[in-house]
C-alpha positions as CSV (number, residue, x, y, z in Angstrom):
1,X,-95.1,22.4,-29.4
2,X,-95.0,18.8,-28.0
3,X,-92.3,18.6,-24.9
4,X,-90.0,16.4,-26.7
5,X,-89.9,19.5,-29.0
6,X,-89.5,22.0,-25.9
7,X,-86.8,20.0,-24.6
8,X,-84.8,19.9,-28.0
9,X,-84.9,23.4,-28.4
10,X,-84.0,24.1,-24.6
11,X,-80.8,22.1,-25.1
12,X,-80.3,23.9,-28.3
13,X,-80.4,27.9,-26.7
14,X,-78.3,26.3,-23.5
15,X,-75.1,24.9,-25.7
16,X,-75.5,28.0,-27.9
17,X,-75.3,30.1,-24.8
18,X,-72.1,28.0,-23.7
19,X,-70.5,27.7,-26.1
20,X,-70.8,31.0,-27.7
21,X,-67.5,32.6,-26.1
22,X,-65.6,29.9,-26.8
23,X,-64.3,31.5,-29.9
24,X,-63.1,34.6,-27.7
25,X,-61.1,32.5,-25.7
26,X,-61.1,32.1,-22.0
27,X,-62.2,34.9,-19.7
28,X,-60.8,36.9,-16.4
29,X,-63.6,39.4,-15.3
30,X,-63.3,42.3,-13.2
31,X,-67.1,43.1,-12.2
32,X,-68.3,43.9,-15.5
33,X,-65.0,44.6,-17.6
34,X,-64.1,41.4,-19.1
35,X,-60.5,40.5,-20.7
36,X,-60.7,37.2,-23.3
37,X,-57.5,35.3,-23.6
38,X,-56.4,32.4,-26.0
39,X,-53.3,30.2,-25.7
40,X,-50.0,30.9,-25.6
41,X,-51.6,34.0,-23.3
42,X,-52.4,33.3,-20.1
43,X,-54.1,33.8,-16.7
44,X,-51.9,35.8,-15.4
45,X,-51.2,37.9,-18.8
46,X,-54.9,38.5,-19.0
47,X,-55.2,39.5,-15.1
48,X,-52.3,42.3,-15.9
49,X,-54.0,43.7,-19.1
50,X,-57.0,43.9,-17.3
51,X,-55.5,45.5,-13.9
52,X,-53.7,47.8,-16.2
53,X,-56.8,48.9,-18.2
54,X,-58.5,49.6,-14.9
55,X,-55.5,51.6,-13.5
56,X,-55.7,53.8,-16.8
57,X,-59.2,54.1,-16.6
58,X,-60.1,52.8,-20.2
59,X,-62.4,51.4,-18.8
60,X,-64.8,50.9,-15.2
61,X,-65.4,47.7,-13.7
62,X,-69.0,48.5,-13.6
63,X,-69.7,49.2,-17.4
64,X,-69.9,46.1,-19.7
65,X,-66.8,46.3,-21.6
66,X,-64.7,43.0,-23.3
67,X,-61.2,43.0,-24.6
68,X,-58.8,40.0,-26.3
69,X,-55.9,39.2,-25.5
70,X,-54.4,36.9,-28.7
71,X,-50.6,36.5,-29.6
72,X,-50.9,35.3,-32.9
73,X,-47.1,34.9,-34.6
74,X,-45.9,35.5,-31.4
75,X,-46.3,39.4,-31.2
76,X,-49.2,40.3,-28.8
């Protein structure tokens, strides 16, 4: 593999990486517990779910665990 190949196929993996959780939204995290959130949510909403979930203990902040937060037709 030539380096103008190497380099192509670095910036490939990088945006892929990026851009990958895009689709999930934006993210809060709390150590490893993450909470994804798209518009109209926001910040603050997400930051609540995810203090909430913690408080419940449906999850720990040390155990990779995602959630979405979406409103779709205005019902969350």
């Amino acid at each position: 593999m030539n380096r103008r190949h190497f380099l192509l196929a670095a910036v490939a993996m990088i945006m892929a990486f990026s851009t990958g959780c895009r689709k999930y939204g934006r993210r809060v995290k709390f150590g490893k517990m993450e909470v994804f959130y798209k518009k109209p949510v926001t910040r603050e909403m997400a930051e609540k779910l995810g203090e909430f979930i913690l408080r419940e203990k449906l999850a720990t902040r040390d155990r990779r665990t995602s959630f979405q937060l979406v409103k779709p037709d205005g019902r969350l």
